[in-house]
Steps between C-alpha positions, in 0.01 A plus 500: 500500500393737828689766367309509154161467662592795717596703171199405364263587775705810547515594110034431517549723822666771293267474185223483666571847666592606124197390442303693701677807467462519126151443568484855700745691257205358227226614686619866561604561157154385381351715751713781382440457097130475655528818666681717218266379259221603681649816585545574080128412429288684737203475256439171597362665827263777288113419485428538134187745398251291336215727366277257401520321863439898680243574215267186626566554863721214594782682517592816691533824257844666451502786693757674280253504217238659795727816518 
């Protein structure tokens, strides 16, 4: 009977370190899909040019249309 409990606590020692290192290979491959997504969209980052919103004053003008 002692030597099963010890397997057991040993084998929740084990998958609990299993555990927790799955959980960091999950979070850098999320942060890495994150990353190279972001890096393929850079638009996302762009201010768009709203004419209306520069035409009434609550919005700053382009200042490629200026030159």
């Amino acid at each position: 009977m002692q030597t099963i409990l010890r397997l057991a606590v040993r084998a929740d020692a084990f998958l609990a370190r299993l555990n927790a290192g799955l959980a960091a290979v999950a979070i850098v491959l999320a942060a890495t899909v994150v990353i190279g997504w972001v890096a393929g969209h850079p638009e996302i980052f762009q201010v768009e040019y709203d004419a209306a919103a520069a035409a009434s004053g609550i919005a700053p003008e382009d200042v490629t249309a200026s030159e």
